[in-house]
PDB file of N, CA, C, O and CB in Angstrom:
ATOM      1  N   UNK A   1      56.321 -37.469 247.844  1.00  0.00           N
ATOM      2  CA  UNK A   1      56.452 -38.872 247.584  1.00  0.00           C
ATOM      3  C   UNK A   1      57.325 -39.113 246.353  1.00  0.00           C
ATOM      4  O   UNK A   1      58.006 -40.133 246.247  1.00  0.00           O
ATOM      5  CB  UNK A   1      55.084 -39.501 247.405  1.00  0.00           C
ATOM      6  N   UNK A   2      57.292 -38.149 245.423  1.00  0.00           N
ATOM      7  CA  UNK A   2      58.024 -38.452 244.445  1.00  0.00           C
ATOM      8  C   UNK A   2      59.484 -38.118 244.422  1.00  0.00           C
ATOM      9  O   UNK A   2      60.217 -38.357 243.463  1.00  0.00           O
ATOM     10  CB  UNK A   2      57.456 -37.983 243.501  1.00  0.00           C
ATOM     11  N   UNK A   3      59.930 -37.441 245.755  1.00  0.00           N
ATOM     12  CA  UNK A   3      61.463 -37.468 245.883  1.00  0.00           C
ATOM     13  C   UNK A   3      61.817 -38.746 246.691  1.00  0.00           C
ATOM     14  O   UNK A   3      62.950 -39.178 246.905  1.00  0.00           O
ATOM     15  CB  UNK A   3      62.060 -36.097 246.656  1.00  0.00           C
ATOM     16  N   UNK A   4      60.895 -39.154 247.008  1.00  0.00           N
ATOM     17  CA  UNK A   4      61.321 -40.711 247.947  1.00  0.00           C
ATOM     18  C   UNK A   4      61.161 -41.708 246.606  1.00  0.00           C
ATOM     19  O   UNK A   4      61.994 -42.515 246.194  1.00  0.00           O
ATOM     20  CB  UNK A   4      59.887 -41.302 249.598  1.00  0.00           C
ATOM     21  N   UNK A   5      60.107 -41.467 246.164  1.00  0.00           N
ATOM     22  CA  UNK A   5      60.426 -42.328 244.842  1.00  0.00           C
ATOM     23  C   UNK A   5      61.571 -42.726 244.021  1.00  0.00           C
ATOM     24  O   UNK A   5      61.867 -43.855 243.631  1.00  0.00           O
ATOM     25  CB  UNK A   5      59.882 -41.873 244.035  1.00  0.00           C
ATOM     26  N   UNK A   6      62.261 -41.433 243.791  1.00  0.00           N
ATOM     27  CA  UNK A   6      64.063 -41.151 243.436  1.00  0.00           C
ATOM     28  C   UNK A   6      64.714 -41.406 243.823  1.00  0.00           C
ATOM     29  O   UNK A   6      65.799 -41.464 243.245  1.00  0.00           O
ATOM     30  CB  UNK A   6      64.725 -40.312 243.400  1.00  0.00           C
ATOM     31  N   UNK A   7      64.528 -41.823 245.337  1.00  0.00           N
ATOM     32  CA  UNK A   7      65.581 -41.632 246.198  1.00  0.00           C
ATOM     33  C   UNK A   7      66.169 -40.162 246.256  1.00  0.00           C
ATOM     34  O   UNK A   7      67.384 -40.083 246.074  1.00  0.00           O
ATOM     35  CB  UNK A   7      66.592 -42.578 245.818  1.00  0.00           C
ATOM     36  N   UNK A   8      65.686 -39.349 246.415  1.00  0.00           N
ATOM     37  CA  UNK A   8      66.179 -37.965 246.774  1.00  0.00           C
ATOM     38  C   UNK A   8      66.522 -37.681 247.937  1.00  0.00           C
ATOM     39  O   UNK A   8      67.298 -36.799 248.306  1.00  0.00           O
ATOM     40  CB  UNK A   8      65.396 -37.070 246.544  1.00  0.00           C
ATOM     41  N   UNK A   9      65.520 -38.984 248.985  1.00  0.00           N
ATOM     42  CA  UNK A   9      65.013 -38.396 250.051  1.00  0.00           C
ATOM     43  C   UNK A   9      64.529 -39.898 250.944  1.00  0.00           C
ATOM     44  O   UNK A   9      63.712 -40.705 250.500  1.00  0.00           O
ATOM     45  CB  UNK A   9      63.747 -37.212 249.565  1.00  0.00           C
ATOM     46  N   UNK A  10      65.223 -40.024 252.239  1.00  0.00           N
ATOM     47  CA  UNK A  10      65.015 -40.731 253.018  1.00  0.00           C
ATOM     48  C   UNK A  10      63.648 -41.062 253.663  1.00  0.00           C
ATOM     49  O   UNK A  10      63.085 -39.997 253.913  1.00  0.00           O
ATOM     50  CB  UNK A  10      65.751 -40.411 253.635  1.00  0.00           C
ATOM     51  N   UNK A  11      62.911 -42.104 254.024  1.00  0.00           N
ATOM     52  CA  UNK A  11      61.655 -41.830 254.831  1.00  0.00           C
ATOM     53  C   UNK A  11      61.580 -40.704 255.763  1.00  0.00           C
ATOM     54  O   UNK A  11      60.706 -39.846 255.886  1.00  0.00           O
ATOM     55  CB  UNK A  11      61.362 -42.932 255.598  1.00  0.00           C
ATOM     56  N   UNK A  12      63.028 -40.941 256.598  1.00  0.00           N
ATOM     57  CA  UNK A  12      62.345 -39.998 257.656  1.00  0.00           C
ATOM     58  C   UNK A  12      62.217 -38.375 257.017  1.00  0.00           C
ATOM     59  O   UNK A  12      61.351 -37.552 257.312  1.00  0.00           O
ATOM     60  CB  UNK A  12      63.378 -40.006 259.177  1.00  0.00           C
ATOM     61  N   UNK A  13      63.001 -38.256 256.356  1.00  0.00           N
ATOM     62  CA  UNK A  13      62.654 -36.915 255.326  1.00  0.00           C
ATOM     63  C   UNK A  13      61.282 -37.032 255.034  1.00  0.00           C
ATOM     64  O   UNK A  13      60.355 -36.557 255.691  1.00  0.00           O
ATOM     65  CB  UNK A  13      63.498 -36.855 253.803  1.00  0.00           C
ATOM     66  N   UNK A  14      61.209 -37.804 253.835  1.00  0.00           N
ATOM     67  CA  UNK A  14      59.266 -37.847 253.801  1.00  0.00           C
ATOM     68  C   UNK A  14      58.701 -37.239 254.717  1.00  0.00           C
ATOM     69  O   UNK A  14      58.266 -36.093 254.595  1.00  0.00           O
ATOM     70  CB  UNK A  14      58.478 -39.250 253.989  1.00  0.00           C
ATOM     71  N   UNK A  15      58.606 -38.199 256.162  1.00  0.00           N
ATOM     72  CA  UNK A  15      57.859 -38.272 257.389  1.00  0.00           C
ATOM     73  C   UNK A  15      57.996 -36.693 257.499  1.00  0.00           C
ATOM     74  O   UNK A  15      57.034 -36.083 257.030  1.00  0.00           O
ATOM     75  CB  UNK A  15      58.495 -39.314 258.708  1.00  0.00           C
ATOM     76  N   UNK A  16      59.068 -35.885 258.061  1.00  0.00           N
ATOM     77  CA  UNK A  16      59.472 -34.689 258.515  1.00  0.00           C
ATOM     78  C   UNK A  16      58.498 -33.582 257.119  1.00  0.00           C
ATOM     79  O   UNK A  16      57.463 -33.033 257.499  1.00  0.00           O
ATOM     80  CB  UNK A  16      61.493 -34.679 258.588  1.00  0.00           C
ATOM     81  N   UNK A  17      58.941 -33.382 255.666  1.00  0.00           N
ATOM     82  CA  UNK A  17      57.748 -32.597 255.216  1.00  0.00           C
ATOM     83  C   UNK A  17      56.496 -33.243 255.254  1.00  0.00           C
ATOM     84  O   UNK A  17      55.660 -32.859 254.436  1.00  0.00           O
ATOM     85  CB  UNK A  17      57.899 -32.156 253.918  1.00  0.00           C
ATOM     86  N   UNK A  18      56.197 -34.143 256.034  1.00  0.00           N
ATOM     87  CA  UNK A  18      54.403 -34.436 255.715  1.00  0.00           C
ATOM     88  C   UNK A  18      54.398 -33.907 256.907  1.00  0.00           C
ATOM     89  O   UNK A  18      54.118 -32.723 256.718  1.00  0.00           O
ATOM     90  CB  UNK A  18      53.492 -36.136 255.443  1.00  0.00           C
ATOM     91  N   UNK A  19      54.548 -34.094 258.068  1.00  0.00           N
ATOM     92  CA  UNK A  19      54.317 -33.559 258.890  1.00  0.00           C
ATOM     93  C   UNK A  19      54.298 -32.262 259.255  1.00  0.00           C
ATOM     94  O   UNK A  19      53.500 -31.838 260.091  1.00  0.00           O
ATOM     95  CB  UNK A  19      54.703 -33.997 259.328  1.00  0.00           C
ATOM     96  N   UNK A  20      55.501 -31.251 258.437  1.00  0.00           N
ATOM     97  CA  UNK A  20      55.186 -30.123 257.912  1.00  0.00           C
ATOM     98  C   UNK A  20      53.515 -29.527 257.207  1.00  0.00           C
ATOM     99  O   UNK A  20      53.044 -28.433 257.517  1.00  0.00           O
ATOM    100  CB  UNK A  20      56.192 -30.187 257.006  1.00  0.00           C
ATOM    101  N   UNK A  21      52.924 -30.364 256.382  1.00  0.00           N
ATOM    102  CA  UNK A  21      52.283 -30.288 255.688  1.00  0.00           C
ATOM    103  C   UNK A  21      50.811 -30.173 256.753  1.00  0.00           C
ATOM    104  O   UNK A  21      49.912 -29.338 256.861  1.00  0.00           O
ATOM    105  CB  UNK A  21      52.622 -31.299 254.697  1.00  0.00           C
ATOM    106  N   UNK A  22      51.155 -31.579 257.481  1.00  0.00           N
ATOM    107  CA  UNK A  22      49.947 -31.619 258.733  1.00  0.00           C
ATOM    108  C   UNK A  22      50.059 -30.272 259.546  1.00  0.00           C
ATOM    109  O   UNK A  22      49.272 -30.171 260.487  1.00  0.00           O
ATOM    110  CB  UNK A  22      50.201 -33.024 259.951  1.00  0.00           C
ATOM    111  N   UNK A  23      50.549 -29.677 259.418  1.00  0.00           N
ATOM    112  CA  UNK A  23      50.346 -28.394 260.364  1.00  0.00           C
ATOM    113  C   UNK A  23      49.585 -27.188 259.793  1.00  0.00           C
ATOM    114  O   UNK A  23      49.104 -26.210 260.365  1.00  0.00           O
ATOM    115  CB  UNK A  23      51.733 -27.830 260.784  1.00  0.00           C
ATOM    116  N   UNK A  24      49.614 -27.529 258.545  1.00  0.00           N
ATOM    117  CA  UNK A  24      48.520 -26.350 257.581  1.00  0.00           C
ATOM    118  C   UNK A  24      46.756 -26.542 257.790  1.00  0.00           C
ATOM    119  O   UNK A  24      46.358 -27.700 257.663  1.00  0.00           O
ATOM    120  CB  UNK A  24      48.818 -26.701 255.586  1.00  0.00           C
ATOM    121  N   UNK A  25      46.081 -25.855 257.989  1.00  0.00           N
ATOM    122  CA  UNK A  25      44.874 -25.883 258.220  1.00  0.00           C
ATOM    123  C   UNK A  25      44.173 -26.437 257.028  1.00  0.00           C
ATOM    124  O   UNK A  25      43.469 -27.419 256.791  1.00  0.00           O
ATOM    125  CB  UNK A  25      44.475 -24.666 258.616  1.00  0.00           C
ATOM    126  N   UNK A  26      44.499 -25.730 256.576  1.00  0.00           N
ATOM    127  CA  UNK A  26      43.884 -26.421 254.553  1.00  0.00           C
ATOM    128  C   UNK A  26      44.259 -27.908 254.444  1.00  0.00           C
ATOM    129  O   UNK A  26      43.535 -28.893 254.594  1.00  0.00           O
ATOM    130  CB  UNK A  26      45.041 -25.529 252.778  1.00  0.00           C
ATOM    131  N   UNK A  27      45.667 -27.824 254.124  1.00  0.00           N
ATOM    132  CA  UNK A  27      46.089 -29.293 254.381  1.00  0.00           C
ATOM    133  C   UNK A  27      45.073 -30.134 255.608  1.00  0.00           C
ATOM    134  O   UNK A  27      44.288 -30.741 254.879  1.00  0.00           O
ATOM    135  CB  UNK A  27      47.802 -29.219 254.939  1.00  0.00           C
ATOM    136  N   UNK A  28      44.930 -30.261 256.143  1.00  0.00           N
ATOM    137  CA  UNK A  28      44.063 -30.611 257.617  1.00  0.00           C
ATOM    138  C   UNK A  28      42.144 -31.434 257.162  1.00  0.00           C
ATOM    139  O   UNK A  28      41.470 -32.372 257.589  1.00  0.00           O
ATOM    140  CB  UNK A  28      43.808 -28.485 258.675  1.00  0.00           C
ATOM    141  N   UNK A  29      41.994 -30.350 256.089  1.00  0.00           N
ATOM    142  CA  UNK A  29      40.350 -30.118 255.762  1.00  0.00           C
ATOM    143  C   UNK A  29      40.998 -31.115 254.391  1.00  0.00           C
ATOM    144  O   UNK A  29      40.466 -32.205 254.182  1.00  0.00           O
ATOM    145  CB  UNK A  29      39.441 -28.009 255.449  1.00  0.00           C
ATOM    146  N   UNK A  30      41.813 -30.788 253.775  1.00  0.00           N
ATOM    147  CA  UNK A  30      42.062 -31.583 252.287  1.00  0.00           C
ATOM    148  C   UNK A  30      41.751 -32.877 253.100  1.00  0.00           C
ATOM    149  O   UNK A  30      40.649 -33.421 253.169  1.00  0.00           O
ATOM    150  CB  UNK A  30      43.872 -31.487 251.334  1.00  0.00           C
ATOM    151  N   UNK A  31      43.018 -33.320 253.765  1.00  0.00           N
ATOM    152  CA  UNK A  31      43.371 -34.849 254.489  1.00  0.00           C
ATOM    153  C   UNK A  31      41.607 -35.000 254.609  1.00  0.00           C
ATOM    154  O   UNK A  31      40.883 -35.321 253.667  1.00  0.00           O
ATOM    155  CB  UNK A  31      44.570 -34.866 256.438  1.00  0.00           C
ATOM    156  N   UNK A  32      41.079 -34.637 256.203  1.00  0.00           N
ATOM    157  CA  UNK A  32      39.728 -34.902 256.240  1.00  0.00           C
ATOM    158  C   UNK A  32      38.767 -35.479 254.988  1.00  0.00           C
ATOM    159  O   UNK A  32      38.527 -36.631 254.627  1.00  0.00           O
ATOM    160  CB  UNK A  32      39.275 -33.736 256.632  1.00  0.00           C
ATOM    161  N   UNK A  33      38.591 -34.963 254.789  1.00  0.00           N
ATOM    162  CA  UNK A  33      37.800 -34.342 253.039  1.00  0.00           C
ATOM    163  C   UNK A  33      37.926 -35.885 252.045  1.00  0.00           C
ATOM    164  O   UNK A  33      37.002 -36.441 251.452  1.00  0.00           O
ATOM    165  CB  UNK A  33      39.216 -32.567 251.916  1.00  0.00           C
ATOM    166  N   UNK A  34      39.142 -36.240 252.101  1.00  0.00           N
ATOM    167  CA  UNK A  34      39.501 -37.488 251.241  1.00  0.00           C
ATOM    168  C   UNK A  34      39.779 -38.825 251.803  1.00  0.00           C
ATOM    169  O   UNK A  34      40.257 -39.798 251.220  1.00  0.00           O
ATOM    170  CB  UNK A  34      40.634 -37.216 250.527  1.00  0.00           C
ATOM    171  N   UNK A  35      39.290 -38.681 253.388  1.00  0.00           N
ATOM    172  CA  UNK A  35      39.520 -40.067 253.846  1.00  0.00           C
ATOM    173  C   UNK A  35      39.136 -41.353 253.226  1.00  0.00           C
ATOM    174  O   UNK A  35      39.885 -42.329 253.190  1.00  0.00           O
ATOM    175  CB  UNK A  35      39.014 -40.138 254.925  1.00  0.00           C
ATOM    176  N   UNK A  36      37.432 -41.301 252.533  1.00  0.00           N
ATOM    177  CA  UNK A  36      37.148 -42.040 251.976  1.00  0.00           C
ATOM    178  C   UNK A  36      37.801 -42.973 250.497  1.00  0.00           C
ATOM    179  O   UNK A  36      37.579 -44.081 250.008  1.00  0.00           O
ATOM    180  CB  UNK A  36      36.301 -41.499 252.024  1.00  0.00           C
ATOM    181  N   UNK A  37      38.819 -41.643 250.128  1.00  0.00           N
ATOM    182  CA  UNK A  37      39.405 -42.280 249.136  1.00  0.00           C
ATOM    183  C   UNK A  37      40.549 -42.697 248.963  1.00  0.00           C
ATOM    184  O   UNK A  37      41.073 -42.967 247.882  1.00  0.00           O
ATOM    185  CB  UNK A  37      39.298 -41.813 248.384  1.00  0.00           C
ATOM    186  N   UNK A  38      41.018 -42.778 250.044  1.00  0.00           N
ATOM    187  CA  UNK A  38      42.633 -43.403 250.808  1.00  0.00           C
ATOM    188  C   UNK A  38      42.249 -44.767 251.135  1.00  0.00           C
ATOM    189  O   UNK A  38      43.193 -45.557 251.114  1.00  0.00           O
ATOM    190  CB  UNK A  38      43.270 -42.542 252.491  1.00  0.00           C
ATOM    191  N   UNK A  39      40.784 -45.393 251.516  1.00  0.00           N
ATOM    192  CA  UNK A  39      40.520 -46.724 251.677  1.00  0.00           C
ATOM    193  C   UNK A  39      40.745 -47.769 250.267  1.00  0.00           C
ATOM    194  O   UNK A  39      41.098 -48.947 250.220  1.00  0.00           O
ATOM    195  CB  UNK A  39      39.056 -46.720 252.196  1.00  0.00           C
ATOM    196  N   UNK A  40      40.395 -46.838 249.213  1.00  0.00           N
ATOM    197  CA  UNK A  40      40.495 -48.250 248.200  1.00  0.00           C
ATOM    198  C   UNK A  40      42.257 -47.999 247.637  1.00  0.00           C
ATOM    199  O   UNK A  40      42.730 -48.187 246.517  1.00  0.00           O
ATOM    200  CB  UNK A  40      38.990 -48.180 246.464  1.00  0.00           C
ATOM    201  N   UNK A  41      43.002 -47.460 249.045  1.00  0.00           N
ATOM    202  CA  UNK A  41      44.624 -48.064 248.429  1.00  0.00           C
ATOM    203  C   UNK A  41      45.054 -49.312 248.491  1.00  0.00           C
ATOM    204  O   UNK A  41      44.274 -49.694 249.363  1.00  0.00           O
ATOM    205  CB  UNK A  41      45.782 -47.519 249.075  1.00  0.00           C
ATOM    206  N   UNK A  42      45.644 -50.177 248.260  1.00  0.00           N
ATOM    207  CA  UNK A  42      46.624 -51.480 247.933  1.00  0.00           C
ATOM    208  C   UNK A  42      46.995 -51.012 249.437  1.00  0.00           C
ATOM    209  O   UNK A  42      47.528 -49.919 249.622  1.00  0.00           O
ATOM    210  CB  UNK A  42      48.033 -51.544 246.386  1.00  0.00           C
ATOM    211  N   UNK A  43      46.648 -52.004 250.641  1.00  0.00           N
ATOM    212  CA  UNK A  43      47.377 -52.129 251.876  1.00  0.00           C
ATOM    213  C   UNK A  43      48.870 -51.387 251.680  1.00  0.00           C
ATOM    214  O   UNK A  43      49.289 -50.284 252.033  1.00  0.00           O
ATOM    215  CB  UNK A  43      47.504 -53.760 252.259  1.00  0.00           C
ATOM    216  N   UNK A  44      49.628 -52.789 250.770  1.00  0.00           N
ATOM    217  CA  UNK A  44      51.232 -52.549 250.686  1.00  0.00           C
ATOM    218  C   UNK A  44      51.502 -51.604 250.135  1.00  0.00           C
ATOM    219  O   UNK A  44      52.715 -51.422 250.033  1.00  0.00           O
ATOM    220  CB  UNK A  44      52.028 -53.425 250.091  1.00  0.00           C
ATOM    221  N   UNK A  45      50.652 -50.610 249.550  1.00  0.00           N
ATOM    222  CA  UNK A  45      51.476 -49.472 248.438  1.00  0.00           C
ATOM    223  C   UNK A  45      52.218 -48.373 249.206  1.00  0.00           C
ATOM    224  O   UNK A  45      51.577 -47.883 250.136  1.00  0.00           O
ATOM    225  CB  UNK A  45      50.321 -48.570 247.356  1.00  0.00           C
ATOM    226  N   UNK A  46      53.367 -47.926 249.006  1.00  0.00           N
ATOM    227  CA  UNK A  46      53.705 -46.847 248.939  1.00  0.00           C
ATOM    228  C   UNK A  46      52.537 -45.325 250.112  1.00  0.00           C
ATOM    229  O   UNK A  46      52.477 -44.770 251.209  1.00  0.00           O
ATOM    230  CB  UNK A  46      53.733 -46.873 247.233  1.00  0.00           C
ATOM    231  N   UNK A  47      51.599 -45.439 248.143  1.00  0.00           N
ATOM    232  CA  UNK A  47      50.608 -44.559 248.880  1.00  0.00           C
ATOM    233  C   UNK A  47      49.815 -44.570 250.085  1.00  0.00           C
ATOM    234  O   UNK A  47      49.420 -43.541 250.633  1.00  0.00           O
ATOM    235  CB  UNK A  47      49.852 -44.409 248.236  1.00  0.00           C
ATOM    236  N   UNK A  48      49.538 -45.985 250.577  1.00  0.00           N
ATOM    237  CA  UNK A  48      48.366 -46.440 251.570  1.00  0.00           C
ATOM    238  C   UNK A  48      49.530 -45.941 252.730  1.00  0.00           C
ATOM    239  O   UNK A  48      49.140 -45.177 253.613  1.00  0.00           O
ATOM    240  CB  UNK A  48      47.666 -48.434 251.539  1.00  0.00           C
ATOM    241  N   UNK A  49      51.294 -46.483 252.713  1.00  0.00           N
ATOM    242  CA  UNK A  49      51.715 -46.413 253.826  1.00  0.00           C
ATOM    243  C   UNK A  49      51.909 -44.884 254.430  1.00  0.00           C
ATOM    244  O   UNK A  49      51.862 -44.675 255.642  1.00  0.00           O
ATOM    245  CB  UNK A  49      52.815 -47.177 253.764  1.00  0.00           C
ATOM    246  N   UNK A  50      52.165 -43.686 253.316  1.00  0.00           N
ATOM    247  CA  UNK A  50      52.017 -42.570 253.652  1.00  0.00           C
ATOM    248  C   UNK A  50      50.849 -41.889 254.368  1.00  0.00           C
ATOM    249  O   UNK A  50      50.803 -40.866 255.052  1.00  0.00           O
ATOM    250  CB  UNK A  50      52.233 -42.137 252.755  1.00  0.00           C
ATOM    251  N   UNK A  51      49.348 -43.323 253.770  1.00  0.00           N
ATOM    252  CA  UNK A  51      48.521 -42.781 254.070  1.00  0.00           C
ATOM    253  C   UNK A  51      47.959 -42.705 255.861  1.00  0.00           C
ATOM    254  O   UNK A  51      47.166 -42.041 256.528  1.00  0.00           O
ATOM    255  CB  UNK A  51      47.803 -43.279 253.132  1.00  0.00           C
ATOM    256  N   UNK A  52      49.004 -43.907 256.083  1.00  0.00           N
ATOM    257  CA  UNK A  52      48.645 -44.586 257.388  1.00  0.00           C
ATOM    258  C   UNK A  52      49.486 -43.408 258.203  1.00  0.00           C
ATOM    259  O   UNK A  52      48.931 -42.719 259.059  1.00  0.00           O
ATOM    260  CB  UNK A  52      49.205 -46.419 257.601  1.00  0.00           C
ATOM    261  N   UNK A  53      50.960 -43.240 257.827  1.00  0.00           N
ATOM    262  CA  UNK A  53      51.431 -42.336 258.833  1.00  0.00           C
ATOM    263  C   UNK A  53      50.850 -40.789 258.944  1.00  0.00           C
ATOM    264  O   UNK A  53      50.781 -40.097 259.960  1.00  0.00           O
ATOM    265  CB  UNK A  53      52.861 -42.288 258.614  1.00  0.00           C
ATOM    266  N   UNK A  54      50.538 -40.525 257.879  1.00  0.00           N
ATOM    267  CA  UNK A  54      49.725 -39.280 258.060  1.00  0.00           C
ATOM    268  C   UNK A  54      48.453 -38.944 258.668  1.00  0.00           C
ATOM    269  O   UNK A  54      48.193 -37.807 259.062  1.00  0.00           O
ATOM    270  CB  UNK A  54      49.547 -38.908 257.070  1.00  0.00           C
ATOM    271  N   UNK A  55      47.394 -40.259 258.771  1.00  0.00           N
ATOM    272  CA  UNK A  55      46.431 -40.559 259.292  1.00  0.00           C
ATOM    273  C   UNK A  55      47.246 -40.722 261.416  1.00  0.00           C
ATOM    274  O   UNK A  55      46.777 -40.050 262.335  1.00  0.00           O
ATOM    275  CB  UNK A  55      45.764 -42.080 258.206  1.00  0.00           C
ATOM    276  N   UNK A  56      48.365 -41.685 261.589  1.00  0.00           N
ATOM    277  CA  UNK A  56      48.921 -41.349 262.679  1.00  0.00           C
ATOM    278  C   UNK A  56      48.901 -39.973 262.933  1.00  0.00           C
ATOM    279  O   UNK A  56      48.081 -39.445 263.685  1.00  0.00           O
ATOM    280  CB  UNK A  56      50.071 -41.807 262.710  1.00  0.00           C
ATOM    281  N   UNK A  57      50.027 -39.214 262.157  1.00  0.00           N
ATOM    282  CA  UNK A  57      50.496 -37.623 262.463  1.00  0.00           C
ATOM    283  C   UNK A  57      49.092 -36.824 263.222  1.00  0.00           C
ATOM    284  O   UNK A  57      49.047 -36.250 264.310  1.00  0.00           O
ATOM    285  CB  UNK A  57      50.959 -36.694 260.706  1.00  0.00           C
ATOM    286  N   UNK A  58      48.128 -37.012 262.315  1.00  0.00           N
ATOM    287  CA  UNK A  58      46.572 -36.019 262.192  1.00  0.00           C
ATOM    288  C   UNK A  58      46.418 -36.910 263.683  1.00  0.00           C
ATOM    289  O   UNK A  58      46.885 -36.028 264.403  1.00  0.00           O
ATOM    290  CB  UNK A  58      44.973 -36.336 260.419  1.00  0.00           C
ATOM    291  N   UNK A  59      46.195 -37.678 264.339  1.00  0.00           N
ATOM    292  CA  UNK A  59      45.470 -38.206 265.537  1.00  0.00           C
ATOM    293  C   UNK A  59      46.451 -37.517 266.451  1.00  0.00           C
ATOM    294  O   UNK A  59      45.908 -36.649 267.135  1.00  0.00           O
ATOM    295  CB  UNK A  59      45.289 -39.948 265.713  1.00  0.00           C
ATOM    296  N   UNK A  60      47.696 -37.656 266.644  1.00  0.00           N
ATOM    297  CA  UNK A  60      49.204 -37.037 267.226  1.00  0.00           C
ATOM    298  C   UNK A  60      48.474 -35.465 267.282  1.00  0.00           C
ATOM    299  O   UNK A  60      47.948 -35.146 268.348  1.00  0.00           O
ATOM    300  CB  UNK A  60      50.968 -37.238 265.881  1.00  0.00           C
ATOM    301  N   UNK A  61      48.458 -34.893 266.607  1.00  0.00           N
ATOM    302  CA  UNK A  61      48.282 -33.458 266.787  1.00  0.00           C
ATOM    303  C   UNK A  61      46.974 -32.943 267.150  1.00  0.00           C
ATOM    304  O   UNK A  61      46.803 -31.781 267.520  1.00  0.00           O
ATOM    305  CB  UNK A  61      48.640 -32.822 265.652  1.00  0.00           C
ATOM    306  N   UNK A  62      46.070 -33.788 267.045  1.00  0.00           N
ATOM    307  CA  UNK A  62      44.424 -33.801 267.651  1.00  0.00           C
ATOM    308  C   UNK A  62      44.223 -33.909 269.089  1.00  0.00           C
ATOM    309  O   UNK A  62      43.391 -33.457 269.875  1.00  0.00           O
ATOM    310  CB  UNK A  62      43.571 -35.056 267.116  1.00  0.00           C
ATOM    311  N   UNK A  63      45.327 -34.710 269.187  1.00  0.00           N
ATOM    312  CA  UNK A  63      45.349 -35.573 270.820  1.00  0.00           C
ATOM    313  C   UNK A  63      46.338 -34.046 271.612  1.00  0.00           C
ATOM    314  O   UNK A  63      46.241 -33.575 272.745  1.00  0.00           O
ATOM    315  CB  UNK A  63      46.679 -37.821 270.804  1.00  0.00           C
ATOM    316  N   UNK A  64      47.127 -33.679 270.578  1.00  0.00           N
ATOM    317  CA  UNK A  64      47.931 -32.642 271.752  1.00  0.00           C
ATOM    318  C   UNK A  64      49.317 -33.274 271.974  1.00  0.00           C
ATOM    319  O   UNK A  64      50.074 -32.876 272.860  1.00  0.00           O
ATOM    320  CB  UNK A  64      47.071 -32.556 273.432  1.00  0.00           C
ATOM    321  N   UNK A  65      49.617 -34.291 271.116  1.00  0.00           N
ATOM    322  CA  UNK A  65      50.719 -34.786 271.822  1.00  0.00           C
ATOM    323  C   UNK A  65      52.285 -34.211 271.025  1.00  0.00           C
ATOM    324  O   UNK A  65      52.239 -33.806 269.863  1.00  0.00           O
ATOM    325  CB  UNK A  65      50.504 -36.535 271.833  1.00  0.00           C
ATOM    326  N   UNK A  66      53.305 -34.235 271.622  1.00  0.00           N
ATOM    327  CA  UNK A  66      54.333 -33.496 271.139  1.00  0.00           C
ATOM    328  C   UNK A  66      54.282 -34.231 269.882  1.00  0.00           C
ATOM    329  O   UNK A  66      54.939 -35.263 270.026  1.00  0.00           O
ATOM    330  CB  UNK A  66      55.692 -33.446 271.963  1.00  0.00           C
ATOM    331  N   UNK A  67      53.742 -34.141 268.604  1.00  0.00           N
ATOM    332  CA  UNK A  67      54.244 -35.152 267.194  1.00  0.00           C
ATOM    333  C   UNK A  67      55.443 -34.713 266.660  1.00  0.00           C
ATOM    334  O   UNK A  67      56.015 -35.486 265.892  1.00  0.00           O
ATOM    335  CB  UNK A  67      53.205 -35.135 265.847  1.00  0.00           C
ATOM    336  N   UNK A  68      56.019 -33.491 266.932  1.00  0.00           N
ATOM    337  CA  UNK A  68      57.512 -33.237 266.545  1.00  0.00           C
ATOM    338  C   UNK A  68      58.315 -34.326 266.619  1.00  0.00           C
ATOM    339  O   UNK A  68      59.107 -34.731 265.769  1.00  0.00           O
ATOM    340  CB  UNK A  68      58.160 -32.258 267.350  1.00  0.00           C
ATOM    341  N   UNK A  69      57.985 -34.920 268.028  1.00  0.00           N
ATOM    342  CA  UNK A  69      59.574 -35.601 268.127  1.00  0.00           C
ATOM    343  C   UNK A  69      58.757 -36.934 268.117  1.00  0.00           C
ATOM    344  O   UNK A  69      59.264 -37.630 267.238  1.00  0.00           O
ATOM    345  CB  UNK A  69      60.837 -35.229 269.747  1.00  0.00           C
ATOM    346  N   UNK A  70      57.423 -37.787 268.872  1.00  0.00           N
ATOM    347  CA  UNK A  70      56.825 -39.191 268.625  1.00  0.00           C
ATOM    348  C   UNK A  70      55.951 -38.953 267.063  1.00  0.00           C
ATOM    349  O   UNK A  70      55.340 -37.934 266.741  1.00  0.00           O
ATOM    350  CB  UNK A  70      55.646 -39.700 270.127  1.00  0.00           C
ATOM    351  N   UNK A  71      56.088 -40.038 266.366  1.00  0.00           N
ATOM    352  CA  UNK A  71      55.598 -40.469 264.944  1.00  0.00           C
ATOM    353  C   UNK A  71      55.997 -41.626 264.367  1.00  0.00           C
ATOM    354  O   UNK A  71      56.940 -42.349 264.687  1.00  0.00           O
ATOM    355  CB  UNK A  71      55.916 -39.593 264.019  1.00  0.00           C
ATOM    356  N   UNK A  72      55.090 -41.766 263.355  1.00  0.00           N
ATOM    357  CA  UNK A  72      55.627 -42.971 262.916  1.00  0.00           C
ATOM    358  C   UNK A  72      56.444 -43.367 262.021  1.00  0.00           C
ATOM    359  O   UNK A  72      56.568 -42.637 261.037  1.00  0.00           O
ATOM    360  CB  UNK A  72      54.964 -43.513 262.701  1.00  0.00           C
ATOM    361  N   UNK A  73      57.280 -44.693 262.093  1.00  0.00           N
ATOM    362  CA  UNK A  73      58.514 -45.316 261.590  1.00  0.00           C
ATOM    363  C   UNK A  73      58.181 -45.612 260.348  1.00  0.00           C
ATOM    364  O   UNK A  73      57.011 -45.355 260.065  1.00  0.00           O
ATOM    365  CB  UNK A  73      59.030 -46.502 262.309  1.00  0.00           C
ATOM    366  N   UNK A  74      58.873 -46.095 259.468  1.00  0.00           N
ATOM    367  CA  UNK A  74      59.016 -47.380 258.111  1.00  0.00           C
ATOM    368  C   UNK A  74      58.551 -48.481 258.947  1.00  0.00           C
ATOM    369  O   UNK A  74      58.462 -49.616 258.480  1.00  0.00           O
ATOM    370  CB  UNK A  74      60.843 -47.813 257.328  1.00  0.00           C
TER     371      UNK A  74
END
């Protein structure tokens, strides 16, 4: 998040290493683990919106569905 912050790095970049990230098992149990504390984000923030597509990604790869190439936008 903090190279999108810079502009280092395009959303869909973002999107592409989080979704990297969703493929780690650990990563997987972290996400799980902290759902409760992704609720008291600011709807509009930044953080909440990463939180939403990553919360997408994790259902995408639960379900079985190709998430490589369907995910979510800006």
């Amino acid at each position: 998040m903090l190279h999108y912050r810079l502009d280092a790095i395009d959303w869909e970049e973002l999107i592409g290493y989080l979704r990297w990230w969703c493929s780690n098992a650990v990563f997987q149990e972290y996400w799980d683990m902290t759902s409760d504390a992704r609720q008291s984000l600011a709807h509009g923030s930044l953080e909440a919106r990463v939180g939403r597509a990553v919360d997408e990604m994790m259902e995408e790869l639960a379900d079985g569905r190709d998430w490589w190439v369907v995910g979510p936008s800006e």
